[in-house]
PLY file of the C-alpha trace (Angstrom):
ply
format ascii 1.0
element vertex 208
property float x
property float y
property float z
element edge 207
property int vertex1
property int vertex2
end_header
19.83 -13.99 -10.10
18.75 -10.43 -10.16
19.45 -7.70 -13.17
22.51 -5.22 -11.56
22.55 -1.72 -12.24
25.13 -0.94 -14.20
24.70 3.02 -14.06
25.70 4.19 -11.18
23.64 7.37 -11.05
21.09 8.11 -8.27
18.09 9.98 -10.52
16.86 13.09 -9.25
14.11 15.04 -10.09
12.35 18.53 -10.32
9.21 17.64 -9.70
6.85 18.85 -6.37
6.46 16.73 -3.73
2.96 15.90 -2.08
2.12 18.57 0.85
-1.25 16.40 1.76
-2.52 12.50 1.75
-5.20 12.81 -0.84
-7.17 10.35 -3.00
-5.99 11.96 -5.60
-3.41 10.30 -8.12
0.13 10.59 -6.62
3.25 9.98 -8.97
6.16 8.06 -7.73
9.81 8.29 -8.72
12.58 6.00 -8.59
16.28 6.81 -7.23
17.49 4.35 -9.52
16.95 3.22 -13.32
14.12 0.91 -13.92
14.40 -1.94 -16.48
13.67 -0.03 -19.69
10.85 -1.96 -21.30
12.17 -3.13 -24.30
14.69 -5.21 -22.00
11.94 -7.21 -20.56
12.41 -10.82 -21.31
9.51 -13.53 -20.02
11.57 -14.34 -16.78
10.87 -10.46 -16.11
7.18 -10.74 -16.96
6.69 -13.74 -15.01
7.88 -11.69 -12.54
5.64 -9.10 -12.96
2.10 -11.70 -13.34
0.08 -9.19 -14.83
2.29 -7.88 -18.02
0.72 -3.87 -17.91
2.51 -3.81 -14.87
5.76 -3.23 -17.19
4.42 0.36 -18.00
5.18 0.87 -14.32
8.75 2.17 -13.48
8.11 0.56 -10.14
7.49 -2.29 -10.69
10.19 -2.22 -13.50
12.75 -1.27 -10.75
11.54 -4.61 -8.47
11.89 -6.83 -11.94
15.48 -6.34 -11.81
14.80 -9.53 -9.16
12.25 -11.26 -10.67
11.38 -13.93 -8.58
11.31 -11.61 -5.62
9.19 -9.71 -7.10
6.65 -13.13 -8.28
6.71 -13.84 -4.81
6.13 -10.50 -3.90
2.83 -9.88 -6.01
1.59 -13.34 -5.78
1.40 -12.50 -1.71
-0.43 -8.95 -2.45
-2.97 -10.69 -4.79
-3.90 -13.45 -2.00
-4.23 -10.46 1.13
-6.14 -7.72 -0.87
-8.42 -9.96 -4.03
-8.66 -13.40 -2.56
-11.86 -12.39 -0.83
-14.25 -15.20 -1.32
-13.87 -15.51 2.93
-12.46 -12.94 5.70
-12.76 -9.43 5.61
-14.86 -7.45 2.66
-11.95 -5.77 -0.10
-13.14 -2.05 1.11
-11.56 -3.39 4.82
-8.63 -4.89 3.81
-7.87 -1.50 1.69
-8.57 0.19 5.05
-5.93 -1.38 7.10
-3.17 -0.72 4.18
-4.62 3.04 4.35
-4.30 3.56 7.80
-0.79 1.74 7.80
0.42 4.01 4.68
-1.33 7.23 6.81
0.97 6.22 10.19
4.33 5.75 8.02
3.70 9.09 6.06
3.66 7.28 2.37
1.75 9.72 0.29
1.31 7.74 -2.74
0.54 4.12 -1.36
-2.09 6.23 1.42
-3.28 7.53 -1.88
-3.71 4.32 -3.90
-5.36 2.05 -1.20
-7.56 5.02 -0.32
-9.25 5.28 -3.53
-9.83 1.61 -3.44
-11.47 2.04 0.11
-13.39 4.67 -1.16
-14.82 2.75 -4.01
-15.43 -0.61 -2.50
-16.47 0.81 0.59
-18.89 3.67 -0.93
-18.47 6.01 2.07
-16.03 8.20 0.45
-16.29 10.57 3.30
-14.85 8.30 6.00
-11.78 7.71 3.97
-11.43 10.81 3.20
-11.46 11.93 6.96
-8.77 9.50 7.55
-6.54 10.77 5.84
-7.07 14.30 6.56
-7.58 13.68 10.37
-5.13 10.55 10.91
-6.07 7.28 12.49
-7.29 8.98 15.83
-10.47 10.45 13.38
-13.36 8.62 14.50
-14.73 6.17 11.51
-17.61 4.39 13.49
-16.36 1.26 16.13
-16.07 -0.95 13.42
-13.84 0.94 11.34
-11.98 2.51 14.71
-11.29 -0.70 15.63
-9.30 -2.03 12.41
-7.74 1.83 11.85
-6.47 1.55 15.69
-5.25 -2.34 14.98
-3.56 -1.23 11.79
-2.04 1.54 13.81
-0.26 -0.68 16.47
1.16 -3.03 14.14
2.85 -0.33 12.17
4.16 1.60 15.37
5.38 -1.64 16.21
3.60 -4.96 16.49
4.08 -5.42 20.22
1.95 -2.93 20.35
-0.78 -4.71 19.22
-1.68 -7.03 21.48
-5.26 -8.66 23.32
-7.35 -5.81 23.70
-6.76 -5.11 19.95
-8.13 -8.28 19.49
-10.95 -8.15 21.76
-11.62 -4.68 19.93
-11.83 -6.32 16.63
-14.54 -9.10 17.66
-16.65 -6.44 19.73
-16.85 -4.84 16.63
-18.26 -7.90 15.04
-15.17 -9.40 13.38
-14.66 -12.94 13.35
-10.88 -14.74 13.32
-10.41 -15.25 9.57
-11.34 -11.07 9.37
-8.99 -10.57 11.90
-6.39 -12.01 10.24
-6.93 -10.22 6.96
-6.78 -6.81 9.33
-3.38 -7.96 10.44
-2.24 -9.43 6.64
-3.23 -6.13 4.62
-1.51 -3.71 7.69
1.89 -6.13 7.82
2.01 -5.92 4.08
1.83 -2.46 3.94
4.04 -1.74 6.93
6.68 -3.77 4.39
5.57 -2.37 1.17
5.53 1.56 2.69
9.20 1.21 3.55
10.62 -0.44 -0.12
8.43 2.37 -1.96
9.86 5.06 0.51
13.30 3.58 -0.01
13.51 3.38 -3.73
12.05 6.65 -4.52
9.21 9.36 -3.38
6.38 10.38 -4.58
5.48 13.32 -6.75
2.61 15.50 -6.26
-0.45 15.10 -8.23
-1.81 17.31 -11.14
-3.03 20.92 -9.46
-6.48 20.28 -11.04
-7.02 17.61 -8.99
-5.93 18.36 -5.40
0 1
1 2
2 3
3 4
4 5
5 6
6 7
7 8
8 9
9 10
10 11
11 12
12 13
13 14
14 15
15 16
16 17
17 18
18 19
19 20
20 21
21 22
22 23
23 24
24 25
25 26
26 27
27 28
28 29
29 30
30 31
31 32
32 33
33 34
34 35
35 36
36 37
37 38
38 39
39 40
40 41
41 42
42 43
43 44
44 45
45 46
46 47
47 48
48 49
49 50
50 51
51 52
52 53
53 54
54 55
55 56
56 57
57 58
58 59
59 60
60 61
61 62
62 63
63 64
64 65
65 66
66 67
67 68
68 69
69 70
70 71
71 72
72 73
73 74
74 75
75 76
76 77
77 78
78 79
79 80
80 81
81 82
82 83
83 84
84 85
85 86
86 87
87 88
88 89
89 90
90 91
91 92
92 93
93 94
94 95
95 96
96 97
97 98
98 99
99 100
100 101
101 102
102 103
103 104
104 105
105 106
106 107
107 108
108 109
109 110
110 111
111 112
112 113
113 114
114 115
115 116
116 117
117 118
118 119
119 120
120 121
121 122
122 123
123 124
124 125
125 126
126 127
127 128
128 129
129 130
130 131
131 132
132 133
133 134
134 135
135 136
136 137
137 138
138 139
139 140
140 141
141 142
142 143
143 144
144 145
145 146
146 147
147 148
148 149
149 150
150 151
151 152
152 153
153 154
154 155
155 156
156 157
157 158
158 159
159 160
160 161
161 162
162 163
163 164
164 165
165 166
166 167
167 168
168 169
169 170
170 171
171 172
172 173
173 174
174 175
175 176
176 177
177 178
178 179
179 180
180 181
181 182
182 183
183 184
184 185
185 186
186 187
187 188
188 189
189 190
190 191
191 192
192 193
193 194
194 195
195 196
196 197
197 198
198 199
199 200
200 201
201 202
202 203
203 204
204 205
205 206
206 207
């Protein structure tokens, strides 16, 4: 059984919004009150797997349904750190950046674009992604997963074959195919709750 909200009032906030994708750190605000923190009980935590995720209001917000949110986080952890087979992690953040570029969210674009950056050591080509969009050209084996990641979030019959056939002419085999598709379907998902439950807040002038 989830936690209700028992006060009514939708949040809102004087705070700038983002005017640019950037690897920089975007805030996020919620409409709505998050658990406070010294509510937390261990059904919430469970919830939440890794307990510094309480310092989150996010993820506060989603523990108001605690086993949706378990289920939730257990499926992220699998996609984007379960990589002992597929696709490398610097990939699998690629396909959530490209989905979170197409569906305009700021701070999740920001998030999974530092982690591209980092684990893919060509800061450069994320960085061109997001200022360009997904029709910036990457290299064919990056073109290939931004363009996949593209037609599953515009809608996912528009990915079809030749997507595929893209994917392994750019050297990717089934198992990395199907991380492409896991890490832009998760994102097409998780981009719309963030979106829904609050917006993001621009990031400290210093670092823009």
């Amino acid at each position: 059984m989830s936690t209700p909200v028992t006060d009514t009032t939708v949040l809102t906030y004087e705070v700038e919004h983002p005017h640019a994708f950037t690897r920089a750190e975007v805030g996020w605000v919620p409409w709505l009150e998050p658990l406070p923190v010294e509510a937390l009980t261990e059904r919430h935590y469970d919830g939440l797997v890794d307990r510094q995720r309480a310092s989150s209001d996010y993820f506060r917000l989603l523990a108001r349904d605690p086993e949706i949110l378990r289920a939730r986080t257990l499926v992220d952890k699998d996609i984007f750190y379960n990589t002992s087979e597929g696709l490398p992690r610097a990939e699998r953040e690629l396909a959530a950046t490209a989905a979170s570029r197409v569906n305009g969210c700021v701070f999740c674009a920001s998030v999974h674009a530092r982690f591209a950056a980092h684990h893919s050591k060509t800061p450069e080509l994320v960085d061109r992604l997001l200022a360009e969009g997904i029709s910036a050209d990457l290299g064919e084996r990056w073109n290939a997963i931004t363009a996949a990641a593209a037609a599953l979030t515009a809608t996912p019959l528009t990915f079809d074959v030749a997507h595929v056939e893209r994917l392994q002419a750019a050297g990717l085999d089934e198992l990395e195919i199907a991380d492409v598709i896991h890490g832009a379907a998760f994102f097409n998902w998780a981009n719309r709750l963030m979106l829904s439950i609050g917006r993001p807040v621009a990031p400290p002038e210093e670092d823009r």
